[in-house]
VOGU-3710 file (C-alpha; in Angstrom, 3 decimals, decimal comma):
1> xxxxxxxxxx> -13,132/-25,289/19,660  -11,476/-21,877/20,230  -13,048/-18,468/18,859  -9,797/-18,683/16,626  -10,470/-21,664/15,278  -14,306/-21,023/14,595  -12,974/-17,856/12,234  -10,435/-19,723/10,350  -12,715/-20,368/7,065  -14,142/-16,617/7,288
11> xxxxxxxxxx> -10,115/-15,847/7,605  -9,743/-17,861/4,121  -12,480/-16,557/2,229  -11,383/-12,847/3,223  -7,828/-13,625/2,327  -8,794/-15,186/-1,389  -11,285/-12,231/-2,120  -8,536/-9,861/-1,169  -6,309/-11,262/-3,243  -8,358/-11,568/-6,104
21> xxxxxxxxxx> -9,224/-7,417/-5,665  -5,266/-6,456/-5,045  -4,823/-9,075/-8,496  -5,085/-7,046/-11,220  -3,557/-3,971/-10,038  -0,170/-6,626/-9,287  -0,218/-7,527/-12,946  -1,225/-3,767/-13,971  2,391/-3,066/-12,158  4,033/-6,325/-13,966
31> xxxxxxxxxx> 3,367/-5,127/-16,808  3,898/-1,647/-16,433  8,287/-2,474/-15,902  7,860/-4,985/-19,359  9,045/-4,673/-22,698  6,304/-5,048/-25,599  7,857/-8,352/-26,033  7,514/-9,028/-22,311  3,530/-8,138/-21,775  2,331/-9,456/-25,450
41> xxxxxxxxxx> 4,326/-12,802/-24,507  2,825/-16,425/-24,893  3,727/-17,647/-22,083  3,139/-14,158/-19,965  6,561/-12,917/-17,811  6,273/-12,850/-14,524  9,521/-11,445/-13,800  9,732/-7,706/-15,349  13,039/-6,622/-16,958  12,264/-3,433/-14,371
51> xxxxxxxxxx> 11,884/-1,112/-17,632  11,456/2,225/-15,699  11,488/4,007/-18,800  7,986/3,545/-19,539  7,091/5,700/-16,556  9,249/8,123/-18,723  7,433/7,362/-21,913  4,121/8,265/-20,476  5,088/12,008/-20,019  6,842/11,878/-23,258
61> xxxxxxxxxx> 3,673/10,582/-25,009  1,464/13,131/-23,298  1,231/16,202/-21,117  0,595/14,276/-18,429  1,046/17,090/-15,319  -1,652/19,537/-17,786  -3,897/15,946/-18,024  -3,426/15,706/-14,300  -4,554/19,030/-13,114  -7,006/18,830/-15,291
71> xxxxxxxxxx> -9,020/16,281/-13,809  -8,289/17,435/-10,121  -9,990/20,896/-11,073  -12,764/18,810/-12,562  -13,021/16,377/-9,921  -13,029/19,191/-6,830  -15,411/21,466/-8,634  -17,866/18,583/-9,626  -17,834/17,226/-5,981  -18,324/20,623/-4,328
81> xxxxxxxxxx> -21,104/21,454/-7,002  -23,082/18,435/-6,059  -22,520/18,344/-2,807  -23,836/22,006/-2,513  -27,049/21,438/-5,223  -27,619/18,293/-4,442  -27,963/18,678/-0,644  -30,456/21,782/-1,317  -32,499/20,503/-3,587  -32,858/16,942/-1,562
91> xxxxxxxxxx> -33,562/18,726/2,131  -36,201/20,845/-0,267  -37,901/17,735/-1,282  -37,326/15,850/2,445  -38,621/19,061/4,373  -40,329/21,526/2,342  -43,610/21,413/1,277  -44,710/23,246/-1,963  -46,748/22,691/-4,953  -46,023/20,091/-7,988
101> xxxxxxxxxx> -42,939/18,121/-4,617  -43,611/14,934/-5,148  -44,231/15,291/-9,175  -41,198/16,914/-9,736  -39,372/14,609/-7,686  -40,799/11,786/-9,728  -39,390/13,736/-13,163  -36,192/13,725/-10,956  -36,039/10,102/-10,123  -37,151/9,525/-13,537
111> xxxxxxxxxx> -33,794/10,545/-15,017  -31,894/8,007/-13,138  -33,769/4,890/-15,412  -32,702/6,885/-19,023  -29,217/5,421/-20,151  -26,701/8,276/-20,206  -25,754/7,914/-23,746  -29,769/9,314/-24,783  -29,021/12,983/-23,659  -25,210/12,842/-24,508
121> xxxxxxxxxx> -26,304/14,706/-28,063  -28,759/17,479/-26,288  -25,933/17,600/-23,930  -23,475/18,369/-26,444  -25,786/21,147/-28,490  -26,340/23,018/-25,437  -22,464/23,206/-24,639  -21,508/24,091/-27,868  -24,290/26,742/-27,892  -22,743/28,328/-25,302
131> xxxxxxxxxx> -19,323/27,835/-26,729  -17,512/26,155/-23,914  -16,321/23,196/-26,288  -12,825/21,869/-25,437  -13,035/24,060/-22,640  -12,942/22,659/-18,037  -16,375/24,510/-17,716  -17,578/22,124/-20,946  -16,399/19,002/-18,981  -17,639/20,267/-15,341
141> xxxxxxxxxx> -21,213/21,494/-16,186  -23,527/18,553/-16,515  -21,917/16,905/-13,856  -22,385/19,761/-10,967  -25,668/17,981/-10,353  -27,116/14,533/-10,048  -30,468/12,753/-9,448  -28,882/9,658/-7,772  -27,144/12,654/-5,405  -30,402/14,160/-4,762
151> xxxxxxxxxx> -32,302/10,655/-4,283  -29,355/9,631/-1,812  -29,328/12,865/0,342  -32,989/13,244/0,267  -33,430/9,416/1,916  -30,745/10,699/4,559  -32,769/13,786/5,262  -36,059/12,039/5,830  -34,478/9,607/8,751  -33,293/12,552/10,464
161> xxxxxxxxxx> -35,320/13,499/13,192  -37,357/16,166/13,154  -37,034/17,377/16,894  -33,624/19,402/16,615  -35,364/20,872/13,379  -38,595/21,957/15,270  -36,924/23,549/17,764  -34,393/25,928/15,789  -37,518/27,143/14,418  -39,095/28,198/17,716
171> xxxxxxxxxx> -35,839/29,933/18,395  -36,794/31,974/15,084  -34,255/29,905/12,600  -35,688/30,688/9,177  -35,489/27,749/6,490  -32,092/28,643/5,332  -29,888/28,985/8,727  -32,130/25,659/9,785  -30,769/23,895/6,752  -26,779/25,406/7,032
181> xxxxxxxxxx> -26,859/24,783/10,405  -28,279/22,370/11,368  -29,327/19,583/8,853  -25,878/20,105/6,919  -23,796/18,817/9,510  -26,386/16,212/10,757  -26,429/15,073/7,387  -22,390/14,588/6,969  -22,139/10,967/6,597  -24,732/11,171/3,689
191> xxxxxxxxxx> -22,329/14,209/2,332  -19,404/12,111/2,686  -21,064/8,959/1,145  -21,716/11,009/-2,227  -18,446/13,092/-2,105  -16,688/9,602/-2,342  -18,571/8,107/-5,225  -18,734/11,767/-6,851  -14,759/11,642/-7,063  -14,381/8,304/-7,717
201> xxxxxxxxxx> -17,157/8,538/-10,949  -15,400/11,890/-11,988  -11,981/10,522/-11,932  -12,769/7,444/-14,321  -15,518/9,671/-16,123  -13,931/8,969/-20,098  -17,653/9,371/-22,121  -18,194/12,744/-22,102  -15,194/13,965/-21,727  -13,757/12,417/-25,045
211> xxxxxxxxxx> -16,769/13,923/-26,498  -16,320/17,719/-25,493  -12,386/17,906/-25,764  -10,201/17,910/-28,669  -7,038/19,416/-27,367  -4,269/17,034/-25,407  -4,047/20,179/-23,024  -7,330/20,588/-21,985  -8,643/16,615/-21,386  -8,945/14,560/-18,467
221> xxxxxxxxxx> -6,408/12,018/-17,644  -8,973/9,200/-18,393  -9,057/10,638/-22,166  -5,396/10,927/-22,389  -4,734/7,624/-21,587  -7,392/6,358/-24,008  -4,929/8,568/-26,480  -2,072/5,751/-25,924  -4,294/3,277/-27,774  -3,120/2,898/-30,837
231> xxxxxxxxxx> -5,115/1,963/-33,916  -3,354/-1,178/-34,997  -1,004/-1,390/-32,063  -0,944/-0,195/-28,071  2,542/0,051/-26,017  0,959/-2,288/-23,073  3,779/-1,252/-21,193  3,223/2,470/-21,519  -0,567/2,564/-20,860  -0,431/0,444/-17,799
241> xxxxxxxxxx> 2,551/2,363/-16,545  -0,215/5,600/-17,335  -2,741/4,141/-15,699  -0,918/3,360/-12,479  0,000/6,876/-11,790  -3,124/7,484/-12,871  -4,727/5,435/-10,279  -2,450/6,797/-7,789  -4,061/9,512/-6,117  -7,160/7,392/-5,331
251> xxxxxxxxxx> -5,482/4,954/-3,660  -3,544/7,418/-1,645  -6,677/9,067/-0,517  -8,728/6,022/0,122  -5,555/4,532/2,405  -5,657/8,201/4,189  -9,282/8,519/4,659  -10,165/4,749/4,713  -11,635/4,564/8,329  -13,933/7,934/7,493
261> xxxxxxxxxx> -15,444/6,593/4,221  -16,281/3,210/5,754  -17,736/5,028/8,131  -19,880/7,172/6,023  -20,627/4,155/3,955  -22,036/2,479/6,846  -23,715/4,984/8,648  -25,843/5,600/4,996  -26,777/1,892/4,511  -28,036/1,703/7,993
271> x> -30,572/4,679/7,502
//
């Protein structure tokens, strides 16, 4: 039996499991060139009337380009914020040794088993204290830092080895050219493991913003698109026509940078 043949079944299963992942953004599409009629149809249409005017609707029904910048300011500025904290505080707690390490990193790791939803009202009392409600620096502020980032980097910064370390320091490298220059690019897989699932968890991130924002202008596109939900009845059509161009950009950068993030991915998990 030929090495072809062997693979055939593992062929199969890849081939149904991809399918079954590239599904539901098909039918987001479908339904997205439908009439009302079309999507709320018993039996569903499978062949769109190619309604283009529903891409239309969408910027009719919202600011959508405001929405859209919007959530790329939020997005950048939460990744390089946590990439930036996140890194220092895990190489502190990898590297460093100094008083109360391992109990504050305990009160750290303790954050990550307390449901998000507990400290959403705290949350919200210290924003509006500071009167940054409805406001990008209201939306980007908790989430400039992150246990789970700080857990991940800090595992990544233990496996390193400590050789390349020790011996910037006998050159006379002091703690903070040791960490910029040394353990910051060693460490870039880890960086571009949590940059990924940073952006992808701001993008989609709907809670808090929904909570914070009141104005069309100044929300996220995942709240404006919760805004084309009606009360008694939603345009289908519209909000999967929304959510496509919505989804757009992260498709587009996970195609471009596809072979990098796998990479990074990989790299992590094997540490």
């Amino acid at each position: 039996m030929s090495r072809r043949q062997r693979l055939w079944p593992v062929h199969v299963v890849l081939a149904v499991g991809a399918a079954a992942m590239v599904a539901p953004f098909f039918w987001q599409l479908l339904t997205s060139l439908q009439t009302f009629g079309e999507a709320t149809g018993v039996p569903p249409t499978f062949v769109p009337g190619w309604h283009w005017s529903n891409y239309a609707e969408v910027f009719r029904s919202t600011p959508f380009l405001a929405q859209f910048g919007n959530t790329v300011v939020i997005t950048v500025v939460r990744v390089l914020a946590q990439l930036l904290f996140c890194s220092m505080a895990a190489y502190a707690f990898a590297r460093m040794r100094f008083p109360g390490r391992d109990a504050l990193f305990l009160v750290i790791l303790s954050v990550l088993m307390v449901p998000g939803q507990l400290y959403l009202l705290p949350q919200y009392r210290m924003v509006m204290n500071l009167g940054l409600l409805n406001t990008l620096t209201g939306i980007v502020l908790p989430g400039m830092f992150s246990a789970f980032g700080t857990f991940m980097l800090r595992q990544f910064f233990l496996s390193l080895p400590r050789d390349v370390e020790e011996a910037a320091r006998l050159d006379g490298a002091g703690p903070i050219r040791v960490f910029w220059s040394i353990m910051l690019p060693l460490a870039r897989p880890g960086l571009v493991s949590l940059g990924v699932l940073t952006v992808l968890w701001s993008w989609n991130d709907l809670l808090w913003p929904l909570v914070v924002t009141s104005d069309a202008d100044r929300m996220p596109l995942s709240v404006g698109l919760a805004t084309l939900q009606g009360e008694h009845v939603t345009d289908y059509p519209v909000l999967m026509a929304g959510s496509l161009l919505a989804s757009l950009p992260m498709i587009v950068m996970f195609i471009a940078a596809q072979r990098r993030i796998t990479e990074g991915i990989a790299f992590t998990g094997s540490k």
